[in-house]
C-alpha positions in Angstrom: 102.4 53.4 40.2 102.1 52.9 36.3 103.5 49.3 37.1 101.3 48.5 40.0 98.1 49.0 37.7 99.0 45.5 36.1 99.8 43.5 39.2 96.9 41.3 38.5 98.5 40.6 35.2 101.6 39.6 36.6 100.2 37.5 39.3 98.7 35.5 36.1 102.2 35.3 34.9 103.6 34.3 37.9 100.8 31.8 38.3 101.8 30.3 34.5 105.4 29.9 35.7 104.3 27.8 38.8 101.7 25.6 36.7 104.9 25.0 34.5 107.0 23.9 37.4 104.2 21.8 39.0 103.8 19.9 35.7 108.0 19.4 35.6 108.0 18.5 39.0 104.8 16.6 40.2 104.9 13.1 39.5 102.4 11.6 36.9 100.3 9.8 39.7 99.6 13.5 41.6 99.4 15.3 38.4 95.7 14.9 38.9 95.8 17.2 41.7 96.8 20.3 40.1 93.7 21.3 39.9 94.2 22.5 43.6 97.5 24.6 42.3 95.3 26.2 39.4 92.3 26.8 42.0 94.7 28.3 44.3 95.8 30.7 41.6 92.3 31.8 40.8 91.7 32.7 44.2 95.0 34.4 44.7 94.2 36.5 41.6 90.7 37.1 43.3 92.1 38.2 46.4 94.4 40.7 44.3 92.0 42.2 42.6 89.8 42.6 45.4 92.5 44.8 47.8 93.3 47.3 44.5 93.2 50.4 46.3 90.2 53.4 45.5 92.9 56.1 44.6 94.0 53.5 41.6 90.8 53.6 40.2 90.6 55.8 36.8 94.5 55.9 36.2 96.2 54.8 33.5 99.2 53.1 32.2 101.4 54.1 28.9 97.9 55.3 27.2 97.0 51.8 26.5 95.8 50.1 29.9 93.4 51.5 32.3 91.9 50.3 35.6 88.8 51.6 36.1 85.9 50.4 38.0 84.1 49.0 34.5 87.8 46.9 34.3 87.3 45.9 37.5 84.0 44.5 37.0 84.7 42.5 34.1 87.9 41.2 35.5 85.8 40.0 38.1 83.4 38.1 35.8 86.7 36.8 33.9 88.0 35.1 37.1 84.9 33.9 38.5 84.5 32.0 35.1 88.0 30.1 35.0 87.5 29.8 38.8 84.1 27.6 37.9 86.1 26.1 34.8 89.1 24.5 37.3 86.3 23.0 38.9 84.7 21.5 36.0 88.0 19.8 34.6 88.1 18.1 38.2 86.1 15.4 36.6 88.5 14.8 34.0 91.9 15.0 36.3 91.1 14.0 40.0 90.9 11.0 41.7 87.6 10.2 39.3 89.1 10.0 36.1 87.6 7.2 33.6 89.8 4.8 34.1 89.5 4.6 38.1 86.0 4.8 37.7 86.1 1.7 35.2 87.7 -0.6 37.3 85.2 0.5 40.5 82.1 0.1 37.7 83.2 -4.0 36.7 80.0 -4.9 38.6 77.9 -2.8 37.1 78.0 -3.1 33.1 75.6 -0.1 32.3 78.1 2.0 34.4 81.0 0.8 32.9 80.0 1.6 29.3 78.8 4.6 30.6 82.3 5.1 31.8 83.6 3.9 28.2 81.6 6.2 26.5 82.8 9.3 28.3 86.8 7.6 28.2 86.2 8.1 24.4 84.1 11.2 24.5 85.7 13.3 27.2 89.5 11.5 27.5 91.0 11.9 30.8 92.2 15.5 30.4 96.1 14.6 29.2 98.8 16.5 30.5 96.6 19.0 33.1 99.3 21.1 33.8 99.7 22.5 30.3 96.1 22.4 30.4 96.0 25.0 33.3 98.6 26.9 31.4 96.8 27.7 28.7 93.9 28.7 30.7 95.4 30.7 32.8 96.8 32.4 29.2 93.4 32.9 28.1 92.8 34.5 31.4 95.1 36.7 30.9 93.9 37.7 27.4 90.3 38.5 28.8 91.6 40.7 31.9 93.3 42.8 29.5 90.6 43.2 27.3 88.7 44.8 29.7 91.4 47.4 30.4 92.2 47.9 26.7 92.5 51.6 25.6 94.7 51.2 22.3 94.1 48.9 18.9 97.6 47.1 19.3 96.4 45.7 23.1 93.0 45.0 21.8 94.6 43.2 19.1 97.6 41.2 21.7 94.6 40.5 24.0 92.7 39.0 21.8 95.0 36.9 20.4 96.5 35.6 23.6 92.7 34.6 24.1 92.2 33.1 21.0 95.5 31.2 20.7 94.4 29.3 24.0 91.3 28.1 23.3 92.5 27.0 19.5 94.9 24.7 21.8 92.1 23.8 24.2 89.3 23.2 21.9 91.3 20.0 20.2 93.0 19.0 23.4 92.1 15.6 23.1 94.1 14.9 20.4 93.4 11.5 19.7 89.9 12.2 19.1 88.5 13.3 15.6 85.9 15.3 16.8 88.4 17.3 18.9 90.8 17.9 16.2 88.0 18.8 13.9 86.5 21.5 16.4 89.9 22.6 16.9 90.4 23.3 12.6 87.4 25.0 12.4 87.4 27.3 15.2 91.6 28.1 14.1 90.3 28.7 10.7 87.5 31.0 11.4 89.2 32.9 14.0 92.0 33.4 11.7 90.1 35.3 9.2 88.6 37.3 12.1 91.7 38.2 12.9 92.8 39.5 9.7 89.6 41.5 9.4 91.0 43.4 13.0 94.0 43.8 11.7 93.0 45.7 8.3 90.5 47.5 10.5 93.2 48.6 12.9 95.1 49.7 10.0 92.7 51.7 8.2 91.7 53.2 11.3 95.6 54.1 11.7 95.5 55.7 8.6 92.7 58.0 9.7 94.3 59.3 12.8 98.1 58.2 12.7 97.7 56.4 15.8 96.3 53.5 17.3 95.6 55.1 21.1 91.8 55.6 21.8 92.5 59.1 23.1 93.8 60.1 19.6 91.3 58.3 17.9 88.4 60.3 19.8 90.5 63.7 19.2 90.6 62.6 15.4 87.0 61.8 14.9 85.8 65.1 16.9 87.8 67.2 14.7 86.0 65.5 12.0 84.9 64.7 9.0 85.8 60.8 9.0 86.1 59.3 5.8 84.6 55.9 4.4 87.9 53.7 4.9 87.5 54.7 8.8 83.9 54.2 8.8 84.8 50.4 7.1 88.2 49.7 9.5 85.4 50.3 12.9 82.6 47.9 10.5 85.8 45.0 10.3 86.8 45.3 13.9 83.2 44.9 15.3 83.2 42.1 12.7 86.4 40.7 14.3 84.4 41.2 18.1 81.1 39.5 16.3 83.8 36.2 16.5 84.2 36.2 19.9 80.3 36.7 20.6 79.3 34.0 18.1 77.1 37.0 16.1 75.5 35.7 13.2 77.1 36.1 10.5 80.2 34.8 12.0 79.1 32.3 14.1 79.6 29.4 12.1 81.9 27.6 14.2 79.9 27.6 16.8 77.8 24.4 16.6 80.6 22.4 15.4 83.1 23.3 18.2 80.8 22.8 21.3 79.9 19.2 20.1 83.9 18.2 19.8 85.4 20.1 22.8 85.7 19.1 26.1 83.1 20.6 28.5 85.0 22.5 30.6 86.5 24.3 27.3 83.0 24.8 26.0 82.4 26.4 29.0 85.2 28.7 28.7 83.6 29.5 25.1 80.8 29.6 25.7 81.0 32.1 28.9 84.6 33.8 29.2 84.9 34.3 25.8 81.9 36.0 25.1 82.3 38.1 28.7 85.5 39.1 26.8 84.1 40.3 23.3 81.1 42.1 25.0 83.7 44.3 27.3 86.2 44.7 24.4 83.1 46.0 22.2 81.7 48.2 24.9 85.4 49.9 25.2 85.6 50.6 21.5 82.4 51.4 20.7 81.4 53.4 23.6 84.6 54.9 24.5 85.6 55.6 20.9 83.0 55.6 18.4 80.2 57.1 20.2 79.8 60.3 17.9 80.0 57.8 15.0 76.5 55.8 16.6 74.8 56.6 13.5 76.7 53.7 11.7 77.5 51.0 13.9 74.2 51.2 15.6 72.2 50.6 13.2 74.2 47.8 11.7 74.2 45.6 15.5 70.4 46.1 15.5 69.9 44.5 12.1 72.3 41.8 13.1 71.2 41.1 17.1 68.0 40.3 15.5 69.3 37.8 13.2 71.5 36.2 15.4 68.4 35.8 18.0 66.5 34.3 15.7 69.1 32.3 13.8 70.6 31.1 17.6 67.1 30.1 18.8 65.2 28.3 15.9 68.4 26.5 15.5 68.5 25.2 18.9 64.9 23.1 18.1 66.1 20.3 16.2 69.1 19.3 18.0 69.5 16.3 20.2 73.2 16.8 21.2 73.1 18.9 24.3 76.2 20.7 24.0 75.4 21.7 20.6 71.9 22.4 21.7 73.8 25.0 24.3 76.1 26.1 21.5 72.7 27.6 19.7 71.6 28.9 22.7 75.1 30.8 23.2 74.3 32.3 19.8 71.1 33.7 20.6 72.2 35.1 23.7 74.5 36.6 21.7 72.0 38.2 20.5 70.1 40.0 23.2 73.7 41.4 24.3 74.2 42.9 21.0 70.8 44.5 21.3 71.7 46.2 24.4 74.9 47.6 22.9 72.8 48.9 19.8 71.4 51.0 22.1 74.2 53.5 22.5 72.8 54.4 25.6 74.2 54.4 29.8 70.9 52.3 30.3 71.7 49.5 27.4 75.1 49.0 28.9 74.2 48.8 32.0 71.4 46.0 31.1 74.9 44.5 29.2 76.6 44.3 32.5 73.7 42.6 34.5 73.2 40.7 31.4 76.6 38.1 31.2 76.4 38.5 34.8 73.2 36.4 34.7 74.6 34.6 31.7 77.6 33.7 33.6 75.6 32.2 36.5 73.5 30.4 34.6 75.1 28.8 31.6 77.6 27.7 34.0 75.8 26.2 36.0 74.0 24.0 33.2 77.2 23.1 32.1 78.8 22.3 35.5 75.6 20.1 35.8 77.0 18.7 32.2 80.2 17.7 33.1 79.3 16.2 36.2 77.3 13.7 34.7 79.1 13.0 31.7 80.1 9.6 32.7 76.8 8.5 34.3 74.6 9.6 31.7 77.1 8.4 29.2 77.0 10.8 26.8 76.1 14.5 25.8 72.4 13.0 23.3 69.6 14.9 25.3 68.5 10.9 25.4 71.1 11.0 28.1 69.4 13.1 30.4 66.1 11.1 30.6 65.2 10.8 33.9 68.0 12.1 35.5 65.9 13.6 38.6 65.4 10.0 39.7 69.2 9.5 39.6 70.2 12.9 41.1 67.6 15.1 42.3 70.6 17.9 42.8 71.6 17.8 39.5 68.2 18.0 37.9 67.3 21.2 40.1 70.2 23.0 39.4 70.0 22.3 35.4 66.0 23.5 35.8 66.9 26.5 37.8 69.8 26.8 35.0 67.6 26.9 32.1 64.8 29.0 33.2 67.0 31.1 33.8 68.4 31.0 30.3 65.0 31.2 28.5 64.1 34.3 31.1 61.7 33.1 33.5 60.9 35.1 36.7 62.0 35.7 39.4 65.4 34.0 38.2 68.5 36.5 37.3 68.2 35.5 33.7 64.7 37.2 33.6 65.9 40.7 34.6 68.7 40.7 32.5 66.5 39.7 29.2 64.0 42.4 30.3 66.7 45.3 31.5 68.1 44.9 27.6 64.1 44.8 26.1 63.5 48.0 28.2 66.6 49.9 27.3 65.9 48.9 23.4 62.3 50.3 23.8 63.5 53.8 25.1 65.7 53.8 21.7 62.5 53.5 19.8 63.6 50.1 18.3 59.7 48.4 19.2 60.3 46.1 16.3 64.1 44.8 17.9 61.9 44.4 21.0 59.4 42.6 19.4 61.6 40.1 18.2 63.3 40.1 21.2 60.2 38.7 23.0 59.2 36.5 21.0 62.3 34.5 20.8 62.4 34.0 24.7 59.2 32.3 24.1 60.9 30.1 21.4 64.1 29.6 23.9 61.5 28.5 26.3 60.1 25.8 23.8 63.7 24.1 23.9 64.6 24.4 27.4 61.6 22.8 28.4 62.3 20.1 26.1 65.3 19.3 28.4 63.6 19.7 31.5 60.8 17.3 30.3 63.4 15.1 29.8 64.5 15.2 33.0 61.3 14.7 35.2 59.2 12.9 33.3 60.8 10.3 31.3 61.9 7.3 32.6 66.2 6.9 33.4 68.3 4.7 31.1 70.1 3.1 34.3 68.8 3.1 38.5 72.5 3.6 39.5 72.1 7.0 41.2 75.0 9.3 40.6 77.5 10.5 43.5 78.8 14.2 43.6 81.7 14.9 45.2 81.5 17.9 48.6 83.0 20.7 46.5 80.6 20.1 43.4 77.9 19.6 45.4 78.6 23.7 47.2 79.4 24.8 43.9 75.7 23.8 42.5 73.9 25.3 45.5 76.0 28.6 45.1 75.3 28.8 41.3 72.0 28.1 42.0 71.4 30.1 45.0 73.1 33.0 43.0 70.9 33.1 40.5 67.6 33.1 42.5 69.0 35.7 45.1 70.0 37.7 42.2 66.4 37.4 40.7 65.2 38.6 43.5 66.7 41.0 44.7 68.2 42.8 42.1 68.4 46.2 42.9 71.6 46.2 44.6 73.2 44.4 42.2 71.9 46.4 39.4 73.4 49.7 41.1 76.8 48.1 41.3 76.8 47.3 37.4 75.6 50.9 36.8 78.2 52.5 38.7 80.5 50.3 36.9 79.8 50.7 33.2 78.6 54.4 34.1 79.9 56.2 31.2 
């Protein structure tokens, strides 16, 4: 039984081993189809997770791993986001890649140095197999951060996280941006993870173990001394990373403009998925009776990440970094719900990156299939894109509003779920802030929409989506309007989920 808690663990194992053997055994001309195997594999984990029977819910497995139904839920969010990733990477690997679409384009010369631009920009995705390894390895590292109950896991989960999307980040080798968004984000995250590390041990120190059960036994016996206090301060410093909270979000900007989309994506989405449900296990699961300090402290920081995400965003004209601002900033309303230390604030959390999820990927689905049209990520790009794909511009303005929290979209509910839950803890000034920054986020979103509908296109050539890209913008976009709307079931899902 203790075994069978972790079978969707080992069907991400399993599904590693078979990536590896389709990238030894496939020829080079249908490597570009292992995106099928890697879809597959998401949808096998899906189908996994989904038949985990009721009576397994709540147990345990060697006091470090649990599956419970807040696990669940944010295993769930964790698959549906490398499920949306594998499709995204489609435009680097499948039958479309640059150098196909550069001999169809010969006739065309504005197409084919659009094509060009997104050869050099984007590459053709080298190697996909390994590629799909690694993901599937950061997968792995995000569904067992949601079932976390010991220091040592949190810090192995992490880590197999991280380590991926170091990797992922400067796939594209041959390109300087790439290998310079790759450096920045390895050395950044590598003092992040010494700061969990010397938390973890000080916080070892305290109760001579690393379990969460013997840490809440240790800090309800009481008193707990300074060096505890400052190892739970470095590892929600060493979570703040994976959230981009300012002040360790430095890497942010930097890396979104030199990835390749689908690895922003990832970033931008199931990593910060992962940080929020490995922050709600230690803080709320643990730390609770020590809310008077680490409360405090994400207050005072959500509201200068939302301010320092969002007045960044203004001046930018590269759309991924533009995006990478906005991550920030979003960053910041989740943070304000966890401040509250309250069943209401993480249940706005939950609905919150469910919302987020939808919608950021569905901007940057919208990103990546237009990358070689457009030819480039400038905001410039996107000028009259309406005219050249009214499918793609709906979806990136149903996107966006959504983002900036404008009703009746899912992004709304979320941004006023956490606003509510921070009232009822008496922080007005948090929520003041709060609400004025949507209207900033608003100010920039529009910017891109206006870009979109009202000025004129670069190039007539309209731009051909494929079947499954085309049903995987209407779902996003459907999604987030049906969730918008009607909310309430979904909202009592999340609540029996991250009920305490």
């Amino acid at each position: 039984m203790s075994w069978a808690l972790l079978r969707i663990e080992f069907v991400v194992c399993a599904w590693i081993i078979v990536l590896l053997l389709g990238d030894l055994l496939v020829p080079p001309p249908r490597k570009a189809s292992l995106w099928k195997l890697a879809l597959a594999g998401a949808v096998a984990c899906g189908v996994v997770l989904g038949l985990t029977p009721i009576e397994w819910i709540g147990h345990r497995f060697q006091d470090m791993f649990v599956l419970d139904r807040f696990a669940l839920y944010f295993k769930s969010l964790s698959l549906l986001t490398v499920g949306l990733v594998i499709i995204m990477t489609r435009h680097l690997t499948a039958s479309g890649r640059p150098s196909t679409r550069l001999r169809l384009a010969q006739d065309d010369p504005q197409q084919a140095l659009s094509v060009k631009t997104e050869a050099r920009l984007e590459g053709s995705l080298p190697h996909p197999g390994a590629f799909y390894m690694l993901l599937f390895t950061a997968l792995l590292g995000m569904l067992v951060l949601a079932s976390v109950q010991d220091l040592l896991l949190l810090f192995i989960g992490l880590e197999l996280l991280t380590f991926s999307l170091y990797i992922m980040a400067a796939y594209l080798k041959t390109e300087p941006q790439a290998i310079e968004a790759g450096m920045k984000y390895l050395i950044l995250g590598s003092v992040s993870a010494g700061f969990l590390v010397y938390g973890i041990s000080l916080l070892y120190g305290f109760a001579g173990d690393t379990s969460f059960r013997v840490l809440q036994a240790a800090i309800a016996k009481g008193p707990v001394p300074w060096t505890a206090q400052a190892g739970l301060l470095l590892i929600v410093a060493a979570l703040g990373f994976k959230v981009a909270m300012f002040p360790f979000h430095l890497w942010v900007p930097d890396v979104y403009q030199g990835a390749p989309t689908p690895v922003v994506a990832l970033l931008s989405v199931g990593s910060k998925i992962a940080g929020v449900a490995a922050m709600l296990r230690v803080l709320f699961g643990v730390f609770m009776p020590l809310e008077g300090l680490w409360a405090d402290v994400l207050a005072g920081l959500a509201a200068a990440t939302m301010l320092y995400g969002n007045l960044g965003a203004i001046p930018q004209t590269n759309i991924k970094r533009l995006l990478g601002y906005s991550s920030i900033g979003h960053a910041g309303y989740l943070m304000m719900g966890i401040s509250t230390a309250s069943s209401a604030g993480a249940q706005a959390v939950g609905f919150y990156a469910l919302a987020y999820l939808l919608s950021n990927s569905a901007v940057f689905l919208v990103i990546a299939s237009a990358a070689s049209a457009v030819g480039g990520d400038s905001l410039e790009a996107y000028n009259g894109l309406s005219r050249r794909s009214p499918l793609l511009a709906a979806v990136l303005f149903v996107g966006l509003l959504s983002l900036a929290g404008v009703p009746p979209l899912a992004g709304f509910v979320g941004k006023l779920l956490v606003l509510l839950a921070t009232m009822d803890s008496g922080r007005l000034w948090l929520v003041m802030i709060g609400a004025l920054n949507v209207v900033v986020s608003l100010y920039y979103y529009l910017m891109v929409i206006r870009r979109a509908y009202l000025l004129a296109p670069s190039s007539s050539q309209p731009i051909v989506l494929d079947g499954l890209t085309r049903l995987t913008l209407l779902a996003l976009c459907a999604a987030i309007l049906i969730i918008g709307v009607v909310q309430q079931p979904f909202l009592e899902q999340v609540g029996l989920a991250l009920r305490p």
